[in-house]
N, C-alpha and C positions, 0 to 999 in steps of 0.2 A: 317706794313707788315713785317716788318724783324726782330722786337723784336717776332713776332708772330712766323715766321720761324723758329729764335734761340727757342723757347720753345715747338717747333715739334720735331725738331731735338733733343731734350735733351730726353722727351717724348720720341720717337723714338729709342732712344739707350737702357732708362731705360724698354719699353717694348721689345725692340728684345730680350733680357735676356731671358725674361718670356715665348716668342716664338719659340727660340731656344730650352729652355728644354721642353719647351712642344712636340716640332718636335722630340725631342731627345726619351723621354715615348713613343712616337707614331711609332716611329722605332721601338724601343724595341719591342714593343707591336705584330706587325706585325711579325719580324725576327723570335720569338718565334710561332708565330700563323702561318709562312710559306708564311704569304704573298707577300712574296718576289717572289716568286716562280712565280708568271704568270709573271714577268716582265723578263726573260729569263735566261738560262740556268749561264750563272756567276755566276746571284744572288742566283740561287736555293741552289750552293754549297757554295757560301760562308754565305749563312743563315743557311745551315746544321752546317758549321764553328765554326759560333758564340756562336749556340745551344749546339754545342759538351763542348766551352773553358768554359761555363755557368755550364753546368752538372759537369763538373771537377770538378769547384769551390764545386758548391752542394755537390758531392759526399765526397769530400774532407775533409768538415764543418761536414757533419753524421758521418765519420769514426772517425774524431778529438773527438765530444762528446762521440762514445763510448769508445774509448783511456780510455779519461778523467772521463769514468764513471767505466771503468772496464767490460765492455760488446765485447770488441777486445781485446787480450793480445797484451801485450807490442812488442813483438817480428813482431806479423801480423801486427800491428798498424806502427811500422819502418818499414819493408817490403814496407805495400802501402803509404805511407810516401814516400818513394826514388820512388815507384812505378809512383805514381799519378803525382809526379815533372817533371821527363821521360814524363810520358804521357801531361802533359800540354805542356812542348817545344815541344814535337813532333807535338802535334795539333795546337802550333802556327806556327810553319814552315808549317804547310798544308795551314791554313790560309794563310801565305804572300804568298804561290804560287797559290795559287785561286786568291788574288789580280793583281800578278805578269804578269799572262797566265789564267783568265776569260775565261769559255766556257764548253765544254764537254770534256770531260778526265775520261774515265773509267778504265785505268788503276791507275790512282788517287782515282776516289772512290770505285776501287775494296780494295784499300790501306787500305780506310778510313773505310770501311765495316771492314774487318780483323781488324782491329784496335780499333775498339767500341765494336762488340761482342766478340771477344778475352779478352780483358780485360773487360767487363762483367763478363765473364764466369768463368775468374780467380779468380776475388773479390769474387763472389758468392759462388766459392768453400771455400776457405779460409777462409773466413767470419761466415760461419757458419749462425744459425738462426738470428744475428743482420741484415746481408744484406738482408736476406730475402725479404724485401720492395722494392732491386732494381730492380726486377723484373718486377714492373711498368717502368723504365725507359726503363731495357727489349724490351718491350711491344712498349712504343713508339718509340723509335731507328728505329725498324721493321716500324712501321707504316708510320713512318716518311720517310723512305729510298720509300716506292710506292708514298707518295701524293706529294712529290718534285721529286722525276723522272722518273713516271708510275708505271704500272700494273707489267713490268718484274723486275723492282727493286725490286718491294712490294713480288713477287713470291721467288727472292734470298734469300732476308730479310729474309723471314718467315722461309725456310728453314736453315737458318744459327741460327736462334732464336731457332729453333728442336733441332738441333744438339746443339746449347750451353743448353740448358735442359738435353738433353742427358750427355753429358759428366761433366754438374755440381752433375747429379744423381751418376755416374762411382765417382769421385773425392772424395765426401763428404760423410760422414758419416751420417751426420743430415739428407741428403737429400735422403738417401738411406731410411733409416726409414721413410721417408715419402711417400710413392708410388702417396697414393692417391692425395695426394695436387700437387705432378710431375706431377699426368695425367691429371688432372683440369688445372693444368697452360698448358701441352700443348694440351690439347681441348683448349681452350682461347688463347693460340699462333696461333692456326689453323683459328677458327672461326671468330676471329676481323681481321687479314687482310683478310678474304676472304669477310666480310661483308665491311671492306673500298674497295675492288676493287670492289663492284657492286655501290656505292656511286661513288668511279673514273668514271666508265663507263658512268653511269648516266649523271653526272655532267660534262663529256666530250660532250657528246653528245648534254648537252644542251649549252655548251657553244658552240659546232661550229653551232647550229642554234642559236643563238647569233651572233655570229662575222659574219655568213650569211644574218644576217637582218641586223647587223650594217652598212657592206658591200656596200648593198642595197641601202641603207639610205645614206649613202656619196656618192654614183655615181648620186641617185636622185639627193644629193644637188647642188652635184659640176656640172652636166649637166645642171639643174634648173638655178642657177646660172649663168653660162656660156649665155644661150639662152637669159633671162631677161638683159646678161648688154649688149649687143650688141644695143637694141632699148635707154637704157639710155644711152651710148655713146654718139650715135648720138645728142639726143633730148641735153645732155650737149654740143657739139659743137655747134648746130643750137642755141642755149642758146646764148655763147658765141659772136656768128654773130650777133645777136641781139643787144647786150649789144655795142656793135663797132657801132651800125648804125644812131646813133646821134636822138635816142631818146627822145624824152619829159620824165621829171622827174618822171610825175606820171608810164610811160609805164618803164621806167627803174625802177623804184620800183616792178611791176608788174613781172618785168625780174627775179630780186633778188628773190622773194618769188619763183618763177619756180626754180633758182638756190638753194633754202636751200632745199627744197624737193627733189631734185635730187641728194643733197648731203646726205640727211639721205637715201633715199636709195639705196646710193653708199656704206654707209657704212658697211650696212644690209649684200648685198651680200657680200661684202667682208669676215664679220666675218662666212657667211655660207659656203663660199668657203676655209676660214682658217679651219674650224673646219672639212668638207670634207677630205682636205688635211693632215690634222693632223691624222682621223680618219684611213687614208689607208694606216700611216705607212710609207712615202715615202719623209716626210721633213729629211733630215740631213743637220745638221748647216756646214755652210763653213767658218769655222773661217779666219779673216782675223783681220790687223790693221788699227782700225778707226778711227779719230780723232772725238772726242766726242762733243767737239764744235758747231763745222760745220752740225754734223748730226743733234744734237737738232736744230739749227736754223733754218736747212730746215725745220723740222716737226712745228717750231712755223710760220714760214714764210705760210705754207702751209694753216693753221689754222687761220690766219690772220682775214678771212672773217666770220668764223663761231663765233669768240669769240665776233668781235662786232656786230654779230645778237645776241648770249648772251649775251650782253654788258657785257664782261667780262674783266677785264684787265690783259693779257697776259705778263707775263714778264719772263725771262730766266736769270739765271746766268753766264756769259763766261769762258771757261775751255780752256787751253790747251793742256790738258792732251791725251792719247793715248791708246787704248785698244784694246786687240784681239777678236772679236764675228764674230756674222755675222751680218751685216749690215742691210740686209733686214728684219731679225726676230727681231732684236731691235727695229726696225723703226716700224715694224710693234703692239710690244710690246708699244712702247711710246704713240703709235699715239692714241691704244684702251685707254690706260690710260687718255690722255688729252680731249680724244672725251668724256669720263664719268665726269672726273672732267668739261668740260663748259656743258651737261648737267645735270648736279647733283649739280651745285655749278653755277647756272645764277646771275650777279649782283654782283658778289665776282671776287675779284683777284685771280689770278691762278701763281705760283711760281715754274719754273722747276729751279731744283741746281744739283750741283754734292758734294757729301762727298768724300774727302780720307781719309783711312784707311790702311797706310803701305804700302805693292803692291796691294789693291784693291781699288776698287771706287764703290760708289753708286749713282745711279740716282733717284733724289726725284721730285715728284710733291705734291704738296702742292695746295688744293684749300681751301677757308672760307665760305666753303656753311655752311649744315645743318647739316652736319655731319650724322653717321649711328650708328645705334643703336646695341646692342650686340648681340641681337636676330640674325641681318640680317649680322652681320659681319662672323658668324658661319657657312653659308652661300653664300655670293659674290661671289667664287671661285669655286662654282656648276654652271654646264648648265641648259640655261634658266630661271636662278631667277636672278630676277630684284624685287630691292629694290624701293619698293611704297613712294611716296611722297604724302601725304594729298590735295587734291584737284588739284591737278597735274596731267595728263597724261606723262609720261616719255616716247619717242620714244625708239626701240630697241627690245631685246628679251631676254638680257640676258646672249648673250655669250661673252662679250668682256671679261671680268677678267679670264674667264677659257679656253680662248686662249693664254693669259697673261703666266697663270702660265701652261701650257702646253709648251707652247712654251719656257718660261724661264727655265724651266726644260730639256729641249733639250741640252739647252746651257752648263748646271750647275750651272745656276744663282739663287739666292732667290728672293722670293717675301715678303715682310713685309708692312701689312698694318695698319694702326692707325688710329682710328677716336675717338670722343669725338662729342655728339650731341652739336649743338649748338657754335662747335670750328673748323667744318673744319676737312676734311680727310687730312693725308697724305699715300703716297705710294713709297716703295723703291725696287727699283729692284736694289739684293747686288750680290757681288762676281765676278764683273767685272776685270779683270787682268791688272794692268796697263804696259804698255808695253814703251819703249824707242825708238822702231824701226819704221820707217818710214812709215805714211800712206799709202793705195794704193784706196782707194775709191776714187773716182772724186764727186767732189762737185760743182756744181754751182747757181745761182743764180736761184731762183725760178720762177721768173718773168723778163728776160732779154727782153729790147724794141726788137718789132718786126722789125726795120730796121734793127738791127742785120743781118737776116736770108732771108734781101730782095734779089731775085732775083737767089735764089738757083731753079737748075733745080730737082724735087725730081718725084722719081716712087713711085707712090701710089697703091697697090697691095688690094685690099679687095673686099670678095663676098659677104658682104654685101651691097645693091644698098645703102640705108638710110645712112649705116655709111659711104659710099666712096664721097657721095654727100656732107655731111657736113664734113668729112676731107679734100675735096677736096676745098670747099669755104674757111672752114680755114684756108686754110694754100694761097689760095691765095688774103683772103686779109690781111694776112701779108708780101703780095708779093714775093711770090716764082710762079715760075711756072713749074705746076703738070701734070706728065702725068697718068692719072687717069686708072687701069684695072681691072675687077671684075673678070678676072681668071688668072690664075699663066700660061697659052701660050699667048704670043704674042709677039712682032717683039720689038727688046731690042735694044734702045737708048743711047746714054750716058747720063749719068745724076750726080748728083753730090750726092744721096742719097737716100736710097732704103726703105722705107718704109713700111709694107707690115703685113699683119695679120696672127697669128700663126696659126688659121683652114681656109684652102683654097677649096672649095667644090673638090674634086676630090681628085686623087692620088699624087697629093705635097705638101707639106707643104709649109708655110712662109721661114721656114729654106732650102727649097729646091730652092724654089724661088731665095734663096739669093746665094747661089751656082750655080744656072745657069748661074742669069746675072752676078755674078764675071766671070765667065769661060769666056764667051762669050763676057764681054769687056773685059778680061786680065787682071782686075786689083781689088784688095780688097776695094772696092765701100763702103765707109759708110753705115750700116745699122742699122735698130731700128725695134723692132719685138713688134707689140700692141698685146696681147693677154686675153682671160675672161679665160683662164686656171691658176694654181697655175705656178708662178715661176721658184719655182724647179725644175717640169714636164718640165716645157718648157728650162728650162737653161741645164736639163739632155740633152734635144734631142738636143738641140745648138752644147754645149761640147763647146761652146769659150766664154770667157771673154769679149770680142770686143763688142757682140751686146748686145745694151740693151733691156730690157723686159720693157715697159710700161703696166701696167694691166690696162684694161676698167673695170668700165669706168675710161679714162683719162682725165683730168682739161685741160685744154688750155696753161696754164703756164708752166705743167709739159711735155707737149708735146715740147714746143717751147724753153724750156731748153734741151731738148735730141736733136731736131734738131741743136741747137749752139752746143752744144758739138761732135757734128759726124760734124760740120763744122769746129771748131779747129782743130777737129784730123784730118781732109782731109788738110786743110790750111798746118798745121805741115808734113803730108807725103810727099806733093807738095812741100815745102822746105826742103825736106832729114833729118828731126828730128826726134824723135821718143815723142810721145805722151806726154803732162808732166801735170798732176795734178793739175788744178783752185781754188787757195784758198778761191775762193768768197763763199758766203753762199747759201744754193737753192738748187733744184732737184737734188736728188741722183742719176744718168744715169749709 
């Protein structure tokens, strides 16, 4: 297994090479074609940027040949010479401040307009019949100035294009002598943007009935989702009660098969509700410092169960190393990855490591299935393809890897994937920051014994009857005692923990819930908030650090880990401490 590693890992670096420049052409490619442009308003200008410091060059190169041929005289050739040097520093000082200050600044690209057909107009005059032909970059300048910043751009543009026609006909001699070819170029100044602004329009139009059905499409999912995990909650806790009740072998077997089912489609929802939440725009990363260790183990501790129903052999590297992300998008990032490699790779060992790399880090899984083929590798990182395995049904739909790289792109992290049929994928997610500064995530064990948490008094808050029943048995046969309510009034006890669901049928929320009964004991009560909504959503409306978010459905482990951790921190308030961070391994709370 580790002579095999070392030969991914080499593989691995000798193909990032080949992936990086490829990413590198595929930038180009785009910057030059504008595609920058729908990803928001920075990129629009600093793609105009790129395109501007790029024409320089070009134009730079055609002047030099005719120097060199005798088609510029020497004197005009020095002229745009000092001219064109000027103009490159000044378009890269535009550049570093589009990098600098990102955004809309139209006193910047009123600059930068002045600045392109101004010096067009000059060379064109001076130039005489050799520049003739700039008159095509003319043309796109204009064009380019409406499809990176609308119709009124494209309206200034056009007119700024007339007027340098105008005043290169005024200037030139060559250009006076030619009327007709002046007024064909500005009919053709005139008529192509006004033919791209009914293409803008168009193409506006269809995109907001686009982003209207996409819309559409992620409130279905994320509601969809939401309604379906509440009954799988439950039937996972009723699961778990089972599995405690000193069953016969074969009826615990029978448990097991209910629980891998419940877990694939735990999974399901999850990656429909990740891609919901991606699609409405509303994830931003919370960087924080993680220690890298701890979080893979929780995610293999977690996975425990699944790899030996794939009899897989699960092994991890140990790091102590430390990085700034965000916790939940990694975790959520590793976990799709490890979930593909023990379905994709049943019967194989599976290998999570960390690389460093200077001040970054990569995180590699490694499994020795079947590997993927090149076809399907072009591929992987599209919604809803899922790579066919020959007489195999593969569970899923398809969307984990394009959550992956969605979501790792949030972060500014890479994704690098490697396969070889017959040798086993690997996957690297690169550009991790290694940091020196002191963790803050809380880690604990993922499965801490239920005497731990005997005998805590906890408020159980959910309008779900189904899920309050089997939360409610939960937790007390791990011997706590529950005061069970399916709506957010009723007559408020002390208790030592407030448990409680983030949609409450009526006018409160989970989070209002937990502000009342603090008010009304006086005192900041332990809480944990289970929710089938995104995170985010729900950690926005929090606004505190304090409560954890468990998303349903929830495991029994991962619940009974967040209950010991709101009993530390209550144990540590009650001795006048202030919270301090479990270095054991387990549930991220």
């Amino acid at each position: 297994m580790t002579e095999l590693v070392g030969e991914k890992m080499s593989a691995s670096g000798r193909a990032g090479i080949g992936s990086y420049l490829a990413a590198a052409m595929r930038t180009l490619r785009q910057t030059i074609g504008g595609a920058h442009a729908r990803n928001g308003h920075g990129d629009r200008e600093r793609a105009q940027a790129i395109v501007r410091l790029l024409l320089t060059i070009v134009v730079a190169l055609y002047l030099g040949v005719g120097v060199v041929t005798g088609a510029v005289s020497k004197p005009v050739g020095s002229f745009l010479t000092v001219y064109f040097v000027a103009f490159f520093l000044v378009s890269t000082l535009l550049f570093v401040a589009i990098l600098r200050r990102p955004g809309v600044n139209h006193y910047r690209r009123a600059m930068a307009m002045a600045l392109d057909f101004g010096s067009l107009t000059m060379t064109m005059i001076i130039g005489s019949e050799y520049v003739a032909p700039l008159y095509a970059i003319l043309l796109w300048v204009t064009v380019g100035y409406g499809m990176r910043y609308g119709s009124r751009y494209l309206g200034i543009a056009t007119l700024l294009a007339l007027a340098s026609l105008g005043f290169i006909m005024l200037g030139s001699s060559y250009w006076q002598a030619q009327p007709y070819i002046v007024a064909a170029l500005a009919v053709t100044t005139i008529i192509v943007p006004l033919y791209a602004h009914m293409l803008l329009t168009d193409t506006r139009e269809a995109s907001d009935l686009a982003t209207a059905a996409n819309l559409a499409k992620s409130r279905f999912l994320a509601q969809a989702s939401h309604d379906l995990r509440q009954p799988v909650h439950a039937i996972g806790l009723f699961t778990a009660c089972l599995r405690d009740s000193g069953l016969a072998p074969d009826d615990k077997q029978m448990v097991d098969n209910i629980d891998r089912s419940l877990q694939s489609l735990s999974r399901l929802f999850r990656s429909l509700l990740d891609v919901a939440t991606l699609d409405s725009g509303k994830i931003s990363p919370n960087m924080e410092v993680v220690a890298v260790g701890p979080l893979i183990r929780t995610i293999v501790d977690q996975n425990v169960e699944a790899a030996r129903w794939a009899n897989v052999d699960l092994r991890f590297v140990k790091t102590n190393l430390r990085v700034r992300v965000d916790p939940n998008l990694l975790t959520i990032i590793l976990q799709n990855l490890l979930s593909n490699a023990l379905k994709y790779a049943p019967d194989a060992p599976v290998l999570i490591g960390c690389r460093r790399s200077g001040k970054s880090l990569s995180i590699h899984i490694h499994d020795c299935g079947q590997g993927i083929s090149e076809q399907d590798r072009a591929n992987v990182f599209e919604e809803f393809y899922r790579v066919s395995i020959q007489g195999k049904d593969v569970e899923g739909v398809g969307l984990g890897l394009s959550i992956v790289r969605r979501m790792a792109t949030l972060m500014d992290l890479g994704v690098i994937l490697e396969s070889s049929l017959g040798r086993g994928t690997s996957v690297a997610i690169t550009g991790l920051k290694i940091t020196q500064e002191d963790e803050t995530s809380r880690i604990l064990r993922s499965n801490p014994p239920a005497s731990l948490i005997s005998g805590m008094k906890i408020l159980l808050v959910e309008d779900d009857a189904d899920v309050l029943m089997a939360t409610k048995t939960m937790l007390e046969k791990w011997g706590c005692q529950v005061n069970a309510q399916q709506t957010a009034q009723f007559d408020v006890e002390p208790c030592d923990l407030l448990l409680a669901d983030f949609d409450l049928n009526g006018d409160e929320s989970g989070v209002d819930c937990i502000a009342r009964v603090r008010s009304l004991l006086g005192r900041d009560i332990p809480a944990i908030i289970m929710t089938g909504h995104s995170d985010g959503r729900v950690q926005a409306e929090i606004g505190s650090a304090d409560i954890p978010i468990l998303s349903k459905p929830t495991r029994p482990a991962e619940l009974r880990a967040a209950i010991l951790a709101r009993k530390l921190q209550l144990e540590q308030l009650d001795n006048g401490s202030k919270p301090q961070a479990s270095e054991s391994s387990g549930a991220m709370t």
